[in-house]
C-alpha positions as CSV (number, residue, x, y, z in Angstrom):
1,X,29.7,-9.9,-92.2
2,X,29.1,-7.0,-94.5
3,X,30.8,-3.7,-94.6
4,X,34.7,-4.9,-93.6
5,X,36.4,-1.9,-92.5
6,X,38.7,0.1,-95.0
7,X,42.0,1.6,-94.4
8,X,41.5,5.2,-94.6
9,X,45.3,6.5,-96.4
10,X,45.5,9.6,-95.0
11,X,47.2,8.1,-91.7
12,X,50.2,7.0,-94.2
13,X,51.8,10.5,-93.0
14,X,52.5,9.2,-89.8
15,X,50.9,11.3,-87.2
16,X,51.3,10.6,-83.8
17,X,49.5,12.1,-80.8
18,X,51.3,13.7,-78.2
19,X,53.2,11.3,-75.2
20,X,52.7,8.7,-77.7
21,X,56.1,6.3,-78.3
22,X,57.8,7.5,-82.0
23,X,58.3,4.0,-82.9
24,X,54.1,3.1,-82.7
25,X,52.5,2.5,-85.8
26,X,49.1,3.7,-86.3
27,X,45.9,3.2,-89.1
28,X,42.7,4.7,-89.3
29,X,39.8,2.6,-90.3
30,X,36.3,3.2,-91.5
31,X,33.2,1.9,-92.8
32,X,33.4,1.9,-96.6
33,X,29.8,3.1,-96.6
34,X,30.5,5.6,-93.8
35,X,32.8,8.1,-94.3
36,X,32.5,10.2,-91.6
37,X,34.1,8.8,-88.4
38,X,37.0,6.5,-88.1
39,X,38.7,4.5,-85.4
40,X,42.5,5.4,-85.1
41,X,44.2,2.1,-84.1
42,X,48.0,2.9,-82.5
43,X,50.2,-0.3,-81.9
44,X,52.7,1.0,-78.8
45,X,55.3,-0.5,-77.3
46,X,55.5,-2.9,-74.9
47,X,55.1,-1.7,-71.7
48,X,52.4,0.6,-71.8
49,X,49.9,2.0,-69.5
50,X,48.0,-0.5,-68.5
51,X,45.3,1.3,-65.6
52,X,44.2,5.0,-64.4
53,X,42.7,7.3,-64.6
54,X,42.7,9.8,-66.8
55,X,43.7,7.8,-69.5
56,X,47.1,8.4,-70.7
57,X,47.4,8.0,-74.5
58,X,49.6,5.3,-74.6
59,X,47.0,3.2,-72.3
60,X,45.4,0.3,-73.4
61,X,41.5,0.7,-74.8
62,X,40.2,4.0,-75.8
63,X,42.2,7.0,-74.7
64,X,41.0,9.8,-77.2
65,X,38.3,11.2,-78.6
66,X,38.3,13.7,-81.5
67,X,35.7,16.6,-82.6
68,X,36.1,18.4,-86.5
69,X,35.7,21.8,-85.8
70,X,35.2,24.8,-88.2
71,X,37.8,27.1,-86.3
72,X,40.4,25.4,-83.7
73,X,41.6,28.5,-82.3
74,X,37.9,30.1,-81.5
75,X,37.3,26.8,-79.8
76,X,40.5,26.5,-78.1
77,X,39.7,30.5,-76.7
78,X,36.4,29.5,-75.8
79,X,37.6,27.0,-73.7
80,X,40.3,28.0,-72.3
81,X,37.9,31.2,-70.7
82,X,35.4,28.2,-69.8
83,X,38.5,27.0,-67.7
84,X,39.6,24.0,-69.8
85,X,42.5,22.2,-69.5
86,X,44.7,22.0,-72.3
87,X,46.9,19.1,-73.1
88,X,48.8,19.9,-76.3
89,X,48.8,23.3,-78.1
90,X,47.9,23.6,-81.8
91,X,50.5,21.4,-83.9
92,X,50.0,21.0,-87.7
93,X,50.2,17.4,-89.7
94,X,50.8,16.6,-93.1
95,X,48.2,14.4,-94.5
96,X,47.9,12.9,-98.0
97,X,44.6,15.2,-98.4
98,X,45.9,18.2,-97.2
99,X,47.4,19.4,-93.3
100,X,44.9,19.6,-90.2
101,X,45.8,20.9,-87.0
102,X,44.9,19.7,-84.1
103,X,44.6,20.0,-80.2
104,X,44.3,18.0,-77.0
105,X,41.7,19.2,-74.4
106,X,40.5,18.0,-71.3
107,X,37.1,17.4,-70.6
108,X,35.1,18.0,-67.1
109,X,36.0,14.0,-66.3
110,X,39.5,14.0,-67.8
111,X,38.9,12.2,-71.2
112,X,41.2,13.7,-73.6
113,X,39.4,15.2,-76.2
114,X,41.0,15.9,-79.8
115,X,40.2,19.1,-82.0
116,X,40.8,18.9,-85.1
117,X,40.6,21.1,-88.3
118,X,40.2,20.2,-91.5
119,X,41.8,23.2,-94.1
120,X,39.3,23.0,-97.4
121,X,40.2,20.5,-100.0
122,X,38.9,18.0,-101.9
123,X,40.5,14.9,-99.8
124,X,38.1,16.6,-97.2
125,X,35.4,17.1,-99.0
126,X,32.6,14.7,-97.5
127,X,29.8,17.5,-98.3
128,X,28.0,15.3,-100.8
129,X,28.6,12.4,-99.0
130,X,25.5,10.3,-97.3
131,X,24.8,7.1,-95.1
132,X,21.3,6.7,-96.2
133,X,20.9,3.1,-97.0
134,X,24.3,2.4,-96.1
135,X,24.4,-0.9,-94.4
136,X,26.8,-0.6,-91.9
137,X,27.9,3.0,-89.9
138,X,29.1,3.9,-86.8
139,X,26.0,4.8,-84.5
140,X,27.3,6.0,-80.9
141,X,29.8,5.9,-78.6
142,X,29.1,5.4,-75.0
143,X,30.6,7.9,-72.2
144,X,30.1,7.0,-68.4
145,X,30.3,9.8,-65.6
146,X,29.5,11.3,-62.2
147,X,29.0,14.3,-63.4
148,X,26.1,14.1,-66.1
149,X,25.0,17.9,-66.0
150,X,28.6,19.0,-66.4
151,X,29.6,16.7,-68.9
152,X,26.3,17.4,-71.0
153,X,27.5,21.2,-70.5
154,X,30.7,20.8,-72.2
155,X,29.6,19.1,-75.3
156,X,27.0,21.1,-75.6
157,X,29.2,23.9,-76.1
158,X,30.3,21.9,-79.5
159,X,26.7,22.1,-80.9
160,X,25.6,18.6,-79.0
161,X,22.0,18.5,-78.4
162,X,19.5,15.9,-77.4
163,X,18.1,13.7,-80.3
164,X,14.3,13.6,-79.0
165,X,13.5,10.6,-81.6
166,X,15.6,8.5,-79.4
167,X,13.8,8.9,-76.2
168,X,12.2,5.8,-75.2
169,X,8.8,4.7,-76.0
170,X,6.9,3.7,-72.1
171,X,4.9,0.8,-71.4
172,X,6.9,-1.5,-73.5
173,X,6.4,-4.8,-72.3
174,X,9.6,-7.0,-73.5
175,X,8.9,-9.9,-70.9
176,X,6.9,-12.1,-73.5
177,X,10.2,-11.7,-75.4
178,X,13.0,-12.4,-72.6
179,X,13.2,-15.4,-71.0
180,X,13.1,-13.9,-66.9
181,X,14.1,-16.7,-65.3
182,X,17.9,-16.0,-66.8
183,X,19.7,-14.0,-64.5
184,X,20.5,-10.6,-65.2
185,X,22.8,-10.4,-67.9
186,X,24.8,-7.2,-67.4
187,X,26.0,-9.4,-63.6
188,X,26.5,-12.2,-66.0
189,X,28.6,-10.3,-67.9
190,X,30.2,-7.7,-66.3
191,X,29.5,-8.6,-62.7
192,X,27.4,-5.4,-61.9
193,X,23.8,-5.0,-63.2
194,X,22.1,-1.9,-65.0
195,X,19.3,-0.7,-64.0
196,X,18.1,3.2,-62.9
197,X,18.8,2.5,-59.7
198,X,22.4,2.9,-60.7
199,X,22.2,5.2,-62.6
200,X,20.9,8.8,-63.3
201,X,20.4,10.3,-66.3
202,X,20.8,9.0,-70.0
203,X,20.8,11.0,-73.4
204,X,21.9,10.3,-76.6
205,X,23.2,13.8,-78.1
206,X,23.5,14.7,-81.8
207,X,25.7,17.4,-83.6
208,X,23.0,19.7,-85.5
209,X,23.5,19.1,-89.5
210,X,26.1,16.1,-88.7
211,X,25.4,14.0,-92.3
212,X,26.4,10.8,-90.3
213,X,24.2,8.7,-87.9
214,X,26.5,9.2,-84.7
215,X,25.8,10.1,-81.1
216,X,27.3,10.7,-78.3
217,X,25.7,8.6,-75.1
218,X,26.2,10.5,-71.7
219,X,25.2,8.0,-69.0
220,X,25.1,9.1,-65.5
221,X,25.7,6.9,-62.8
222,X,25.1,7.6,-59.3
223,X,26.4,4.1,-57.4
224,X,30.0,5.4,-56.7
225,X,31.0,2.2,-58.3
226,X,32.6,2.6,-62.0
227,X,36.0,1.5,-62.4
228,X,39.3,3.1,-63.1
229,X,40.0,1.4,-67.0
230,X,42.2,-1.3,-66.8
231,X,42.8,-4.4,-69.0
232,X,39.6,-5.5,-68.9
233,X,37.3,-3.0,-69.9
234,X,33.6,-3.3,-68.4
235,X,30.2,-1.7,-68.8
236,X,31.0,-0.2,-65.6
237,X,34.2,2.2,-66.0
238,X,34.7,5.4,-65.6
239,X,35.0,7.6,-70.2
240,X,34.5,5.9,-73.1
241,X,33.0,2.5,-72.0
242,X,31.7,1.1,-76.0
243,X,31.2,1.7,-79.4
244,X,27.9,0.7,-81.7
245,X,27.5,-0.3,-84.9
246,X,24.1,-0.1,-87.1
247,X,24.4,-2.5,-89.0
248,X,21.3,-5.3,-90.8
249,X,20.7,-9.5,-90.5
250,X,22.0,-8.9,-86.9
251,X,21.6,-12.1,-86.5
252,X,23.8,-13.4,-89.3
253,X,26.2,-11.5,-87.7
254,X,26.6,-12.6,-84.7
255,X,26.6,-15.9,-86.2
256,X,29.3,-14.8,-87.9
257,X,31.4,-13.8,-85.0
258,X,30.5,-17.0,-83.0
259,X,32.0,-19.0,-85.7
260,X,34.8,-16.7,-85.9
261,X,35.4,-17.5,-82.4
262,X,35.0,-13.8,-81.2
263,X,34.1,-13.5,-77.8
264,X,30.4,-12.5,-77.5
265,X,29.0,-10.9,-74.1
266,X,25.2,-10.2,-74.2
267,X,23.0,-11.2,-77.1
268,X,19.4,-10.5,-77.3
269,X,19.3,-7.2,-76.3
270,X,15.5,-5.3,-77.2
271,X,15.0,-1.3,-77.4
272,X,11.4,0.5,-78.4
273,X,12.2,4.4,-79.2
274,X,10.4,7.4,-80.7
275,X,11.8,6.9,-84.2
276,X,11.4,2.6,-84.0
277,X,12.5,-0.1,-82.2
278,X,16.3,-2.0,-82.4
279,X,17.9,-5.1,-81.1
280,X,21.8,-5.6,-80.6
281,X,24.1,-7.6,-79.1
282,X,27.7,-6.9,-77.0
283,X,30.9,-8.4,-77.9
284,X,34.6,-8.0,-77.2
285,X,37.6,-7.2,-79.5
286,X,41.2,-9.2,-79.1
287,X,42.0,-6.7,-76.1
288,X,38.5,-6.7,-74.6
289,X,36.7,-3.2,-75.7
290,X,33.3,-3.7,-75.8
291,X,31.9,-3.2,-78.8
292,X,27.9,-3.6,-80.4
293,X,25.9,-4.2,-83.4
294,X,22.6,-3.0,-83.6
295,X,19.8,-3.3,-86.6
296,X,16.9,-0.8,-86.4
297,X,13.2,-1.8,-87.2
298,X,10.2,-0.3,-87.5
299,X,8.2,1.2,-84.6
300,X,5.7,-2.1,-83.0
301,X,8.0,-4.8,-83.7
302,X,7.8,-5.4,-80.2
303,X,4.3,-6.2,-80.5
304,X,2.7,-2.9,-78.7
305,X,0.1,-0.5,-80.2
306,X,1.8,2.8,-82.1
């Protein structure tokens, strides 16, 4: 599988979030051809939090999420007057590249949401920095809510807006490539099927002159029936629900994984958008998160007239 993650050394400071047990380690890793976002991973104790909701950050899965912001203070203000909920005040770090400061928010659902600023330097410096034929980045990450109107409110208040080129393409017909006599595979999954009858809204929203390929993915649900996170995360629970991964030969790597012995959820999964058309595949890590790889192609693979 290309693009292994790298250790990112600037976690070699030691940083710890608040609530979170002084003896936990902690490493930040990245895509060696993506240096924009990272995954923080925190060993804790035994013992932790193992279910609720909101997460506490010693839970199990993924408890935080964190912004970059120009000014933490003007953001902190502006949502504070919004009527935010503030976790942690500003506390500085050491870093090998230079201090950040950072605090812990709230947002309308209760996800803990990090702020961080960067002070100018070079170890921050990702200005000149691209992903443009980069064969593995980090893609989105996947939030599920009740609320989709006030939870597309908040982050738009960030500089999130809608990416229009990932609106889907209509009258896609994907049953010549699906075999339909399978049962649903979001029940054989997860137990629960997808479909809009359970849920509301969908967008996949982008951060104006973001260099990196992320997105944020609001889905709204309207069935009353995502879960409080526990142990065994599902498609159907309540914040951050998956991660994605662009990545290429798809295929090769979920070969890869099979052989690997990684435990793989739904394969063959087929998506037709304004900008082209994808296929990906779900899998699990050692504790169960539910992860994704997904290759873009060209708009018509599918078959239909562009």
């Amino acid at each position: 599988m290309s693009g292994r993650p790298a250790r990112w050394p600037d976690i070699g400071s030691g940083s710890q979030r608040p609530g979170q047990n002084s003896s936990a380690r902690s490493v930040a890793l990245r895509w060696p051809s993506d240096p924009y976002m990272h995954v923080n991973l925190v060993a804790c104790d035994a013992g932790g939090r193992q279910q609720g909701w909101p997460k506490s950050v010693d839970q199990l899965g993924s408890t935080v999420l964190t912004l970059q912001v120009a000014d933490l203070d003007l953001e902190v203000r502006r949502l504070v007057d919004d009527g935010a909920r503030i976790r942690v005040d500003a506390e500085t770090t050491a870093r090998l590249s230079g201090p950040t400061r950072s605090a812990y928010i709230e947002d309308p659902d209760g996800n803990v949401v990090e702020l961080l600023e960067c002070f100018p330097g070079r170890g921050w410096d990702y200005t000149s920095c691209t992903v443009a034929g980069a064969q593995t980045t980090f893609l989105h990450l996947q939030l599920n809510t009740y609320d989709y109107e006030a939870m597309s409110r908040f982050y738009a208040g960030f500089g999130f807006a809608p990416d229009p080129l990932s609106e889907g393409r209509p009258n896609v017909d994907y049953r010549q490539l699906i075999d339909m006599s399978r049962p649903n595979p979001y029940i054989e999954a997860f137990g629960r099927p997808l479909n809009n009858k359970v849920t509301n809204s969908v967008t996949l929203f982008q951060l104006a002159g973001d260099h990196s390929e992320m997105h944020l993915e609001i889905m709204g649900w309207n069935d009353g029936n995502l879960v409080v996170p526990g142990p065994d995360p599902t498609f159907h629970q309540l914040g951050i629900m998956r991660y994605c991964f662009k990545t290429v030969r798809h295929l090769d790597v979920l070969a890869e994984l099979k052989r690997r012995g990684v435990h793989v959820l739904i394969e063959n999964q087929l998506g037709a958008y304004k900008w082209g058309d994808s296929e990906w595949f779900y899998f699990a890590d050692p504790d169960g998160n539910v992860l994704c790889f997904e290759e873009w192609f060209p708009a018509g693979r599918w078959g239909e007239k562009v």
